[in-house]
Legacy VTK file of the C-alpha trace (Angstrom):
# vtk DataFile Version 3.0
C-alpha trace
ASCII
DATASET POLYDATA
POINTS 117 float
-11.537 -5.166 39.736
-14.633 -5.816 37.722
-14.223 -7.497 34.253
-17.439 -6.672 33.216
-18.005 -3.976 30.427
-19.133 -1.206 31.289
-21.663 0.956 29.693
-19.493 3.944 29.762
-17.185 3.498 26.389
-14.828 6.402 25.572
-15.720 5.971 22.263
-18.948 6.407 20.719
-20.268 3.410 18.671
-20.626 5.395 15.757
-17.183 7.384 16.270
-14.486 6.777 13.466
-11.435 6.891 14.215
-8.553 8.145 12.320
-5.748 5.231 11.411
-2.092 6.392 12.022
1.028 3.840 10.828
2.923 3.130 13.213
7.345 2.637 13.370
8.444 1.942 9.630
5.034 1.012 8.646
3.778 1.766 4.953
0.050 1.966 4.126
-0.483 1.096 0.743
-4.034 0.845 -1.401
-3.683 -2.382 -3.632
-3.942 -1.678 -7.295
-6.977 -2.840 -9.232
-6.390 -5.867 -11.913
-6.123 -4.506 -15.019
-6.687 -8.104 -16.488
-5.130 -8.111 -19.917
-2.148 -6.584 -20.457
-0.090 -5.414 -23.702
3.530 -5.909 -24.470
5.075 -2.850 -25.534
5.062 -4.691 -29.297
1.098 -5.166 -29.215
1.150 -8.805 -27.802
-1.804 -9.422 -25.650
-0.512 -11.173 -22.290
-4.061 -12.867 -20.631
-4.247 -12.105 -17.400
-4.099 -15.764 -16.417
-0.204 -16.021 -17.829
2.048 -16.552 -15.056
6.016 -15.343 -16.489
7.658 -14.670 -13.348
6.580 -12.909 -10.174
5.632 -9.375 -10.841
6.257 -6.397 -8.757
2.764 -4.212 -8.385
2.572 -0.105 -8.264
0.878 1.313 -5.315
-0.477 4.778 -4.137
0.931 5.458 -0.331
-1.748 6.564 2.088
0.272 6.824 5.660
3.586 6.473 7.037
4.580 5.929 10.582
7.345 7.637 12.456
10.028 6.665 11.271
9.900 6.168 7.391
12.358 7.972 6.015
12.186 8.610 2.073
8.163 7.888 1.500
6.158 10.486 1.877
1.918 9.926 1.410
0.725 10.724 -1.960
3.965 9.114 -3.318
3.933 5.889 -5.932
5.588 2.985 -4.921
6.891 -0.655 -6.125
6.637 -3.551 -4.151
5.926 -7.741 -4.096
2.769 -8.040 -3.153
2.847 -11.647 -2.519
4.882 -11.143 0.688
2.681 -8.463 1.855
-0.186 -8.066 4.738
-3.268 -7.210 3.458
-5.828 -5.308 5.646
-9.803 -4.477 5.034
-10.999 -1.185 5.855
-14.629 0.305 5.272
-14.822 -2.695 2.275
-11.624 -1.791 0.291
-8.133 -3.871 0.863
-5.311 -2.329 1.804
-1.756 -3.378 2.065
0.716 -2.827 5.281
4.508 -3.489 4.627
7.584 -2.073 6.184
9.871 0.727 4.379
12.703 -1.522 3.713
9.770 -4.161 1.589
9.489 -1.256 -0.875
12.080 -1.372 -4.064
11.397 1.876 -5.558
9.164 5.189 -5.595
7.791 7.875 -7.640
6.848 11.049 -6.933
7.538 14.542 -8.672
10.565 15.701 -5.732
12.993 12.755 -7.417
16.583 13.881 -6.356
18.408 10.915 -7.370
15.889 8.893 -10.282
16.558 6.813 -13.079
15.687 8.719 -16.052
12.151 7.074 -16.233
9.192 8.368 -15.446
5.721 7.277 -15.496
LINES 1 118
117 0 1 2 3 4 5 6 7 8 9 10 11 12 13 14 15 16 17 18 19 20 21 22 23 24 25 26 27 28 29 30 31 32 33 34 35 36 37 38 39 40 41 42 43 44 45 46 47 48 49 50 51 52 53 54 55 56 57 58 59 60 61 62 63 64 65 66 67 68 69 70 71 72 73 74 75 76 77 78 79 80 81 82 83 84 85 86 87 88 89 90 91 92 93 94 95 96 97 98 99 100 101 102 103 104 105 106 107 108 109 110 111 112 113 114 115 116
């Protein structure tokens, strides 16, 4: 057994490959700062204030196996700070499980809140 490369890769150099989520996995795209923000009564809120920790809105780009209720294309809410955040092509991306995600939006709700947004 030889444990020297060889020259003969399966995969071309300049092959991409396609990125499928695996188990419960959730592939997320990380929202940009919006910086400043505006309380619904006008207040400006700088974008250094720290309140409390703040949940973040994300666009879903794969699912593995076995999530259940997200779907790709679907909104969802989540921490970010207890996240794992993953580079691809120069953007960041977050992977979390299902169960990490507190709520979703899409336009098939069957059981929402009243709120949309």
């Amino acid at each position: 057994m030889s444990l020297v490369s060889d020259s003969r890769s399966p995969v071309a150099p300049d092959a991409k490959l396609e990125i499928q989520m695996l188990h419960d996995r959730v592939l997320v795209r990380i929202p940009v700062d919006e910086g400043e923000r505006r309380s619904s009564s006008g207040i400006v809120i700088p974008a250094t204030a720290q309140v409390a920790r703040r949940l973040s809105w994300g666009d879903v780009l794969g699912v593995g196996n076995n999530v259940r209720n997200v779907k790709v294309g679907d909104r969802v809410l989540f921490n970010p700070d207890d996240q794992l955040e993953v580079e691809i092509q120069g953007d960041a991306y977050l992977v979390m499980r299902e169960r990490d995600i507190h709520a979703m939006a899409s336009e098939r709700a069957e059981h929402g809140t009243g709120l949309y947004l």
